[in-house]
Structures are given as structure tokens and as C-alpha cells.
C-alpha positions as CSV (number, residue, x, y, z in Angstrom):
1,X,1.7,23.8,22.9
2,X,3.1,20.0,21.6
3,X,-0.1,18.3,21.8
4,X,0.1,14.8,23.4
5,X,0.9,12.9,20.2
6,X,3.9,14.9,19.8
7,X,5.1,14.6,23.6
8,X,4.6,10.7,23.8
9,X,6.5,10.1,20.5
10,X,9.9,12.5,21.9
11,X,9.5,10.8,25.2
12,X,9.2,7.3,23.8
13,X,12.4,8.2,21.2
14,X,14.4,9.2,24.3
15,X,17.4,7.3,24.0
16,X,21.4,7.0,25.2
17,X,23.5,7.4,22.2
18,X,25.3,4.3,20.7
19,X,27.4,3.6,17.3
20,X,25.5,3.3,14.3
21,X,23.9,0.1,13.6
22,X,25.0,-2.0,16.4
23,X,23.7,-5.2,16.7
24,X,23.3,-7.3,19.8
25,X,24.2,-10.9,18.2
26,X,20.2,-11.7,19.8
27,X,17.4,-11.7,17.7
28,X,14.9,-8.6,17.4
29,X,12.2,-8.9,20.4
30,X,8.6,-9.9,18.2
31,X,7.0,-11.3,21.0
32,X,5.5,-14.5,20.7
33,X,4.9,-17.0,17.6
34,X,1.2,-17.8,16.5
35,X,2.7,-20.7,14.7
36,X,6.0,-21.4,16.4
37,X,6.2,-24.8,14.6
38,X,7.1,-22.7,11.5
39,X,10.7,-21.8,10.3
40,X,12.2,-20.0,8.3
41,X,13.8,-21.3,4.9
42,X,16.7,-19.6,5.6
43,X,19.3,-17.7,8.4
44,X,17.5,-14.3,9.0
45,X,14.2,-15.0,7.3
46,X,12.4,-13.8,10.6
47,X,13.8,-12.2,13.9
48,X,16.8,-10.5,12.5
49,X,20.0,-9.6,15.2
50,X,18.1,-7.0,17.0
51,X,20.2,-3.4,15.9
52,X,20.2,-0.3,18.4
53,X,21.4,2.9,16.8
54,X,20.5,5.1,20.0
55,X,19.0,7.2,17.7
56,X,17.1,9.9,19.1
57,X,14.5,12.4,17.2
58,X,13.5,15.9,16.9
59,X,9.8,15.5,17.0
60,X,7.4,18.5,15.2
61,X,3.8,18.3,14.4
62,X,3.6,19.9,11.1
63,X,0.1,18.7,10.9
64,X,-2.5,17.6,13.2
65,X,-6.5,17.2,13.0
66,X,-6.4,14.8,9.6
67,X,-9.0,12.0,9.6
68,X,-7.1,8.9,9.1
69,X,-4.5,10.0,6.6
70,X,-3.3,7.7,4.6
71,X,-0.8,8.5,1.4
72,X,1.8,11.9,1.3
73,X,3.7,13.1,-1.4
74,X,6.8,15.4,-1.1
75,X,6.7,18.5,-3.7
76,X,9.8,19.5,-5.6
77,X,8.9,23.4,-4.7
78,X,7.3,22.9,-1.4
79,X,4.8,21.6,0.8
80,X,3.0,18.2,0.8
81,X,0.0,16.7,-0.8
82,X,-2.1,14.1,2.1
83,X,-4.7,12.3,1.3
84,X,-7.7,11.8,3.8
85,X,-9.5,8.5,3.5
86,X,-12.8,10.2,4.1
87,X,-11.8,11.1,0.7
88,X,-9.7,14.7,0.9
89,X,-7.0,15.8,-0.6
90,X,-5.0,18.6,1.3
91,X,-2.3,20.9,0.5
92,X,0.3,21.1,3.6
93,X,2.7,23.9,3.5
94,X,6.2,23.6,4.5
95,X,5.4,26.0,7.5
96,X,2.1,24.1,8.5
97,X,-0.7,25.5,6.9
98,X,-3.3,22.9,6.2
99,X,-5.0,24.1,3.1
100,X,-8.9,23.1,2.1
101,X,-10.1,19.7,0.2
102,X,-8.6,20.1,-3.2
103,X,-11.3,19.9,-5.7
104,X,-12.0,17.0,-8.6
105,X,-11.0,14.4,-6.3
106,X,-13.2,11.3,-7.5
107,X,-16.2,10.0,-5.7
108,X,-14.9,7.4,-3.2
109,X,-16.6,4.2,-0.7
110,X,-15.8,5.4,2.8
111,X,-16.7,2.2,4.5
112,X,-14.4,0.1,6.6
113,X,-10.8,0.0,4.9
114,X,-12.3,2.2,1.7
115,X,-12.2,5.5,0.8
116,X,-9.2,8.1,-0.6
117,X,-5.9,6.1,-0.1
118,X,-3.0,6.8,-2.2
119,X,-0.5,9.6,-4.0
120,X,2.1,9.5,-5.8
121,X,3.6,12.1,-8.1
122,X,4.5,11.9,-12.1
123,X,8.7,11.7,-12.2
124,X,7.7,14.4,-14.5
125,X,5.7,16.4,-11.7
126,X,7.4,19.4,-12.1
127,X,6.9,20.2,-15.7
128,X,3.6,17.9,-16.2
129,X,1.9,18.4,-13.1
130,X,0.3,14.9,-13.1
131,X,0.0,12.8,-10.0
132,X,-1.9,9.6,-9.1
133,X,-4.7,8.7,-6.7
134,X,-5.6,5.0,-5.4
135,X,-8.7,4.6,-4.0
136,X,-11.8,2.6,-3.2
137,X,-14.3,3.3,-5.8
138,X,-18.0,3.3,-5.4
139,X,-19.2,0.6,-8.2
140,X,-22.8,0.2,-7.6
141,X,-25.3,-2.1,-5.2
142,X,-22.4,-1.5,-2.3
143,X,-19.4,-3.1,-4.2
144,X,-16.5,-1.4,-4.9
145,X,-12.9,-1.6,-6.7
146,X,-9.4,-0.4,-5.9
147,X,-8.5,2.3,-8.7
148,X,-6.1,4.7,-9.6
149,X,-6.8,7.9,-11.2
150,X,-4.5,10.4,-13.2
151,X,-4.7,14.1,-12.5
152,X,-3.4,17.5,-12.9
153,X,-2.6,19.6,-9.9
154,X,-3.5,22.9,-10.7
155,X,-0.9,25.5,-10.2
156,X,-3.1,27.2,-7.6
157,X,-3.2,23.5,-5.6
158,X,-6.7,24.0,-4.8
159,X,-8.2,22.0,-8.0
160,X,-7.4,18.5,-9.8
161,X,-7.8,18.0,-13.5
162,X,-8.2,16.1,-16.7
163,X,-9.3,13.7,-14.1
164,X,-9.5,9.9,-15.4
165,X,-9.0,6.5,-14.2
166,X,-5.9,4.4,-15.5
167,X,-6.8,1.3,-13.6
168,X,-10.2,-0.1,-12.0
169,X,-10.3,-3.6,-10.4
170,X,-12.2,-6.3,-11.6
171,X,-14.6,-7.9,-10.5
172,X,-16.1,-5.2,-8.1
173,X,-16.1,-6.6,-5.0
174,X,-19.1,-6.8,-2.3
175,X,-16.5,-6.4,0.6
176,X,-14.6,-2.8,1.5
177,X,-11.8,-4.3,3.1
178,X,-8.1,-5.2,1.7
179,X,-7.5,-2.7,-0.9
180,X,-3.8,-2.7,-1.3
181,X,-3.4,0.6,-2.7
182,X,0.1,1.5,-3.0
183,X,1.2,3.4,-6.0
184,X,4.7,3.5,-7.0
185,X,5.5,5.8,-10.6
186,X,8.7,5.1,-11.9
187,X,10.0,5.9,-15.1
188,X,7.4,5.1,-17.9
189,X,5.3,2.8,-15.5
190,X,2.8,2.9,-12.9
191,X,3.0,0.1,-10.2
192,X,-0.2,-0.5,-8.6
193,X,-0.7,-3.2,-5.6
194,X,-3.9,-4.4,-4.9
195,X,-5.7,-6.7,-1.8
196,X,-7.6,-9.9,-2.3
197,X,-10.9,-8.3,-0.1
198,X,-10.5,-10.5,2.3
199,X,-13.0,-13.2,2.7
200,X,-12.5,-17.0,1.8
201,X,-14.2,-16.7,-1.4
202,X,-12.1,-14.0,-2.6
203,X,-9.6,-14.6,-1.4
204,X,-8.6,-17.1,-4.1
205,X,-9.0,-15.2,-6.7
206,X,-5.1,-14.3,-6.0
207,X,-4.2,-17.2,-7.9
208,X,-6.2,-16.4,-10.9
209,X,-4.1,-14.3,-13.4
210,X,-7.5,-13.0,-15.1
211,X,-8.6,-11.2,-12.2
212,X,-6.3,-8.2,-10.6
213,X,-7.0,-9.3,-6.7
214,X,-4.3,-10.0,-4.6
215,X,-2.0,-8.7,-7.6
216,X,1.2,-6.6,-8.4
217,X,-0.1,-4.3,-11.4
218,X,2.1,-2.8,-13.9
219,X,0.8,0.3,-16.4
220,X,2.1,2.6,-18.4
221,X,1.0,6.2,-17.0
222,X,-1.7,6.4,-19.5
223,X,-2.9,3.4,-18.6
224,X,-2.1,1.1,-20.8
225,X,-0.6,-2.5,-20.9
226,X,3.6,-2.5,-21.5
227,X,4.1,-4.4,-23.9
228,X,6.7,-6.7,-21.7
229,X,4.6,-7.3,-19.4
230,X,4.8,-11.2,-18.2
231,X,1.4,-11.4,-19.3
232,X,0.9,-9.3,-21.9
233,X,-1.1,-11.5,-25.0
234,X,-2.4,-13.7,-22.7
235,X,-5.6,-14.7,-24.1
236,X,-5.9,-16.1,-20.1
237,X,-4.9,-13.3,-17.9
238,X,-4.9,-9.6,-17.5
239,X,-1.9,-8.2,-19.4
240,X,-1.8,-5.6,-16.8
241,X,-0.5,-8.3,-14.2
242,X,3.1,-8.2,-12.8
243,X,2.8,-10.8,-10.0
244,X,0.1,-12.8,-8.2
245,X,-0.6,-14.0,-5.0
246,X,-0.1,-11.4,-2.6
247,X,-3.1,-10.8,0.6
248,X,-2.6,-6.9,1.3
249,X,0.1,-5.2,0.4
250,X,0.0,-1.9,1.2
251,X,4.2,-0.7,0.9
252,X,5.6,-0.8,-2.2
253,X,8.9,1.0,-2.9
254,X,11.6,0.5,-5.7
255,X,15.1,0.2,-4.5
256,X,17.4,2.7,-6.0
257,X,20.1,0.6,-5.8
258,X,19.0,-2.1,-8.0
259,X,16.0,-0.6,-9.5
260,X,13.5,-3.4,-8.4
261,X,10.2,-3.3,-6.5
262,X,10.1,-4.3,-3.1
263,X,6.5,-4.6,-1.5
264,X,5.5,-5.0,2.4
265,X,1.9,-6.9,3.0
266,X,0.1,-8.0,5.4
267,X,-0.3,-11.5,6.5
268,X,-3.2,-12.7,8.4
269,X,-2.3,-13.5,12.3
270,X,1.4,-13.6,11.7
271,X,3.0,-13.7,8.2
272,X,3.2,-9.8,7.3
273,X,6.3,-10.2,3.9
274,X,8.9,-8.5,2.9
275,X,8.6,-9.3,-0.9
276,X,10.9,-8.5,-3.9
277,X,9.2,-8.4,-6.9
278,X,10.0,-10.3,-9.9
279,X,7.7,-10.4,-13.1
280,X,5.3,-13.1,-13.4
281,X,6.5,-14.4,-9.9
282,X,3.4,-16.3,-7.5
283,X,4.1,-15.6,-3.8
284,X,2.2,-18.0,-2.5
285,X,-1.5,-16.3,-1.1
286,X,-3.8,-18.2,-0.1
287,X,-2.0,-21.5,-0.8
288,X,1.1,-20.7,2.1
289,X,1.4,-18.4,4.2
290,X,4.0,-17.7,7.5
291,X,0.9,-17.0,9.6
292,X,-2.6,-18.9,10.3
293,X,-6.0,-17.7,9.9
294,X,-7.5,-15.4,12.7
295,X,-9.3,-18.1,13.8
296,X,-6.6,-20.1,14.4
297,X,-6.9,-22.5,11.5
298,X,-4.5,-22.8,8.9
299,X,-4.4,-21.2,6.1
300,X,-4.4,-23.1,2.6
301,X,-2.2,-26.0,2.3
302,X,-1.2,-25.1,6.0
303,X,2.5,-25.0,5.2
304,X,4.7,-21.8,5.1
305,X,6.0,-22.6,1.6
306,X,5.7,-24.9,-1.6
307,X,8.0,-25.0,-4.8
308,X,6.7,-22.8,-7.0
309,X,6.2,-19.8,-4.8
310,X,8.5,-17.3,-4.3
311,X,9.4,-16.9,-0.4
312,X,9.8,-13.8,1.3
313,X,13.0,-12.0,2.1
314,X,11.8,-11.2,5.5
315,X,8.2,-12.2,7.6
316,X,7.2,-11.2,11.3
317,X,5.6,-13.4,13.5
318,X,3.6,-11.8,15.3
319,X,3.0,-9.4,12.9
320,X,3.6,-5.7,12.5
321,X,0.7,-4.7,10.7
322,X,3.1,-2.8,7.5
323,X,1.7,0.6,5.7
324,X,4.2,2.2,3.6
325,X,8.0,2.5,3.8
326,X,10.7,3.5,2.2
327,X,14.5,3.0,0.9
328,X,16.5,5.7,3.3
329,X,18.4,8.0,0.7
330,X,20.1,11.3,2.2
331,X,22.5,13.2,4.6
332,X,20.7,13.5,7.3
333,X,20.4,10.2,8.7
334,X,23.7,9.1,6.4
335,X,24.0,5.7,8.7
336,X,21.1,4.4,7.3
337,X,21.3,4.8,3.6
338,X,19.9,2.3,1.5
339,X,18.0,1.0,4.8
340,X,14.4,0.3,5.1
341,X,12.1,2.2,6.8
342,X,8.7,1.2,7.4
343,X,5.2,2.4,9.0
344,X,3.8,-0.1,11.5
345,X,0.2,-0.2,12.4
346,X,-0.1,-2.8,14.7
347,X,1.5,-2.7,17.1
348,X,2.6,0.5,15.7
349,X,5.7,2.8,15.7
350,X,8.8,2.7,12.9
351,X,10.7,-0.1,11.6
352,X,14.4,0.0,10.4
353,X,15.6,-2.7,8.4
354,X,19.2,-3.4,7.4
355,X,20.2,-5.4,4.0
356,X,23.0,-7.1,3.1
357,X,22.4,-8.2,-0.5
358,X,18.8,-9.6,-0.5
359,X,18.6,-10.0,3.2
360,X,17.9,-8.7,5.9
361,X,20.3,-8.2,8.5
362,X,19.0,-6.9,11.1
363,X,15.9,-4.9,12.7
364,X,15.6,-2.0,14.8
365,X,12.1,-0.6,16.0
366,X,11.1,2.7,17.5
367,X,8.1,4.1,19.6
368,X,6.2,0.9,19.3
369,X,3.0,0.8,20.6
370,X,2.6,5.0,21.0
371,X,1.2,5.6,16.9
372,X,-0.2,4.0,14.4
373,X,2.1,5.1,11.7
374,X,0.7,4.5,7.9
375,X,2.8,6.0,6.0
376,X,6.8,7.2,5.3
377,X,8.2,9.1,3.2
378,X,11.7,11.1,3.3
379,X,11.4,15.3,3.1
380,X,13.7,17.5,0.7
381,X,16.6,17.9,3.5
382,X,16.7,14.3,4.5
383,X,14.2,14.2,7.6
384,X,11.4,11.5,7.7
385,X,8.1,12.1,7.6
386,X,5.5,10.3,9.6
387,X,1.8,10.0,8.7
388,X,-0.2,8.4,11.9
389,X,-3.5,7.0,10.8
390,X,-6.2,8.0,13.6
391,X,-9.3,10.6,13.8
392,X,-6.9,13.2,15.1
393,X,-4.4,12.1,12.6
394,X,-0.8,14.0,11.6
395,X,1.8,14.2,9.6
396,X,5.5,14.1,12.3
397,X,8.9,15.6,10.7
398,X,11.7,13.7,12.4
399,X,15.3,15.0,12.5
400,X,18.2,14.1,14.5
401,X,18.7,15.1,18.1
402,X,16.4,16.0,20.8
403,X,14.7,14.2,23.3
């Protein structure tokens, strides 16, 4: 029997068909400001022409009763690796069948925002077996650190090995909130975002190139510091830096079109960005931000921008509350190649983005409010996948069609 998740989701999807990517000339529906004085720096920075595909999904539960799921990873033979952020990692079969914890997983802080978070395969995966795992690790006297470990899936995926961190963040922090986490493994190189934890103190350290909070991370996958890196020599800095002064980004995707690194992160109340990465580039956290402070205060400078920091190609305001996403690549939703498609926690559902160059062109959401969705990926075939983050989490397939 579709259990309820599954029901609300095809109900909520429901839709008239219409042509692909029409737009309605008026801007996408956010609801309202919490700084309306802001604007943006430039035409469609925020509130996009609102696009409605009349797209309608086939809903199926290939997975339910995961405890707040966070990361998924699509194998070249088969199935599915989730992560659990009580710290799990499961085999999923393409038919459903939820296999047990995979041993060697590392020891991780489930408190608050902590615990298992990421996964991302090796390109290699299929000859080399390795993958990556971000997540909060225990340091001592309750602190802990956003890592990422390298691993070997056995071929029986029940066991990890030649288990061994290529990244830890320094300092440890005292607060298990605002990890980042996203791992993106492309080519030689492991990207590897990473939160600011959070309070006011540490906040700052997002601007300070010789700590890796609030920071874009680039590795090789042994761990080691590229040689181009921006920073790389810096007697001043972590050579492992790519960019500073990011809050939370937990997205992070490269585009194949271009070959760059786009990363979603959240802002405080209002401000969630759509960044393009460049190397060495400062976007701005805590100095300026889109949104204000939860308190209602502003937050740095309070202005939404300052030369010197890069702006984002997109913001929401009020925000959406962004997990992972993805660049759309395949047949099976062919209108939306090259589109972005993104989790939404808060207030949850799926957001479509349409570029034109750099920019966003328009925005299309679906089932918002019914999930919180935490992460996407796209399946062999083309269909997306759909990781809602709850006690009675699950991973959704959607295809084309139903109702």
C-alpha cells in the first residue's frame, strides 16, 4: 500500500499539462521579503518569471523508514548507496531492498545538524571502488569538525575499507551545527564545502583564509593540496582553500557544460545563494548578506553587497532552505537539460531553475510544503531521485506521467 508520503507527493504533483518551460512574464511566488528594502544588483537576481511546465510525476517509494537521510550516490551496476545521519551507510537495491549498516563507517557526532552526511563516488568507482564520506567528527570535550574520509566499498557492499580521512576541519568547533558537507569528486580533485558553525564568534572565521570555516575546499583525492590552488604557498592561509566566505552551503554541483562549480547555501532569514565558484573568490559571509539575522538585526555591514565580494547569481527572499541539487542531464525529462534542480527544506518540495548564460531565467517549484527534500540526484535512465530528510525518511524515483 503507497504509504502517505508517497500519496501526498502524486496528489500535490497533479497537474494540467502545458508546453515546456512556459513562463508567465510575473515573477515566481516567494512570499514575502524579510528585508524588502534590498534589491537585487541586477534583472533576475531574485524572483525569476515564474515557469510552469505542467509537469506531472510518477511517484514510487523505493525506500522508506531511513532516519534523516542525507547524501545518495547512484552505482554504475546498480543500486544506491544512502547515508543516515545517525551515522549508517545503506546499500539500496534497484528493486528496493534496504540492505544493513555497511561496516567501517567512521565514528560520527549525532547532535543537532552532526552526524553521517555525505557520499560521493571516485569517477573511477567502477575499477577503484573508492568513494567519499563527509561527516561531523567527534573531536573531543563535545567539539567536532566536518571531514571527509576515503574508502573502499567492498565488492560484497556490506564492508568499507582502507578507511582514512583526506580532510578534517580546523579548529574543532564547540557547536554541531552548520556543517556544509557537500562533496563533489571530479576528475583529480575533491571539492569539499564546509559551514561557519554558526554562532557570531565563528562565524567570522569565514573571512580568515587560515581556517577552513565557511570555505570552498579543493583536494586532490589523496588528500593533498593541488598545486594551483589560489592559495597554495601561502605561508597565511590553508592551501587547501578554493574560496571563502560562504555560511552553509550544503549543494554543490559542477556544471557539465562549462565545467565549473556551482554551490547552493543557506542564508540566515532570507539570503539562501546561488553561487558560481571561482578560485580565490570572497562571497561576502558575514560582511553582506541578502537576508538579516534571525533576530531581525542586520547582518554585518548590513548591506547586501560590497566591492570585493562576489554576488550571487541567484538569492531567495524568503528563503528556501537549499540541500543538494543537481545540473538535469538525460532523456527522460529532455526539456530540462542543463536546468537546475534543487532539494528544498524549508519550506520544502523541488526547485527548477532555468539558465540563460550565468543567469537565471526563470523558477518553477513543485510540492512545496508536502517534504522536506535534502537531497537530488538523477538515476541511470534519467528519473530523479528524491531523498526527504525526516525520522521516516525515503528515497522517491520520479518519472514522467501519472498523477
Amino acid at each position: 500500500m503507497p504509504d502517505r508520503l508517497t500519496c501526498l507527493v502524486a496528489a500535490v504533483l497533479a497537474a494540467l499539462a502545458l508546453p515546456a518551460a512556459a513562463q508567465t512574464g510575473a515573477p515566481v511566488d516567494q512570499g514575502p521579503r524579510n528585508v524588502p528594502e534590498f534589491s537585487p544588483a541586477f534583472p533576475n537576481q531574485t524572483r525569476a518569471p515564474a515557469m510552469e511546465s505542467g509537469m506531472r510525476f510518477a511517484v514510487e517509494t523505493l525506500a522508506d523508514g531511513l532516519v534523516h537521510p542525507w547524501g545518495i550516490a547512484v552505482l554504475p551496476g546498480g543500486g544506491y548507496l544512502v547515508t543516515e545521519r545517525a551515522g549508517r551507510l545503506r546499500h539500496l537495491a534497484a528493486d528496493g531492498t534496504l540492505g544493513p549498516a555497511i561496516a567501517g563507517v567512521p565514528e560520527v557526532l549525532a547532535q543537532r545538524q552532526g552526524g553521517l552526511l555525505d557520499v560521493a563516488l571516485a569517477p573511477d568507482f567502477a575499477q577503484s571502488r573508492v568513494i567519499f564520506l563527509s561527516y561531523a567528527k567527534p573531536m573531543g570535550r563535545g567539539r567536532s569538525a566536518t571531514a571527509v574520509a576515503r574508502a573502499e566499498l567492498g565488492a560484497d557492499l556490506r564492508r568499507l575499507e582502507a578507511v582514512r580521512d583526506i580532510f578534517v576541519q580546523t579548529p574543532p568547533s564547540p557547536t554541531p551545527a552548520h556543517y556544509g558537507s557537500r562533496v563533489v569528486a571530479s576528475g583529480d580533485h575533491v571539492f569539499i564545502t564546509t559551514g561557519e558553525h554558526f554562532t557570531a564568534r565563528e562565524r567570522q572565521f569565514a573571512q580568515h583564509p587560515d581556517k577552513s570555516y565557511g570555505k570552498v575546499m579543493r583536494l586532490t583525492a589523496d588528500g593533498d593540496v593541488p598545486a594551483d590552488n589560489p592559495f597554495a604557498g601561502d605561508a597565511d592561509a590553508l592551501g587547501g582553500v578554493w574560496s571563502l566566505g560562504h555560511r552553509n552551503p550544503q549543494g554543490a554541483a559542477i556544471r557539465p557544460s562549462t565545467g565549473a562549480l556551482w554551490t547552493l547555501e543557506h542564508g540566515p532569514a532570507g539570503g539562501d545563494e546561488l553561487n558560481r565558484i571561482a578560485p580565490g573568490a570572497n562571497y561576502g559571509w558575514p560582511v553582506v548578506s541578502y537576508g538579516e539575522n534571525y533576530s531581525g538585526r542586520p547582518v554585518g555591514s548590513g548591506a547586501p553587497r560590497r566591492a570585493g565580494f562576489v554576488e550571487p547569481r541567484y538569492y531567495w527572499d524568503p528563503v528556501i532552505a537549499p540541500g543538494g541539487f543537481v545540473f538535469y542531464r538525460g532523456d527522460m525529462f529532455a526539456d530540462w537539460e542543463g536546468d537546475i534542480l534543487a532539494a528544498s527544506l524549508n519550506p520544502g518540495g523541488l526547485v527548477r531553475l532555468r539558465l540563460e548564460g550565468d543567469r537565471v531565467a526563470g523558477e518553477e517549484r513543485f510540492f512545496t510544503g508536502e517534504a522536506r527534500v535534502r537531497d537530488v540526484a538523477i538515476d541511470r535512465d534519467g528519473a530523479l531521485l528524491l531523498l526527504t530528510d525526516a525520522r521516516n525518511g525515503a528515497v522517491l524515483r520520479l518519472t514522467p506521467g501519472g498523477g
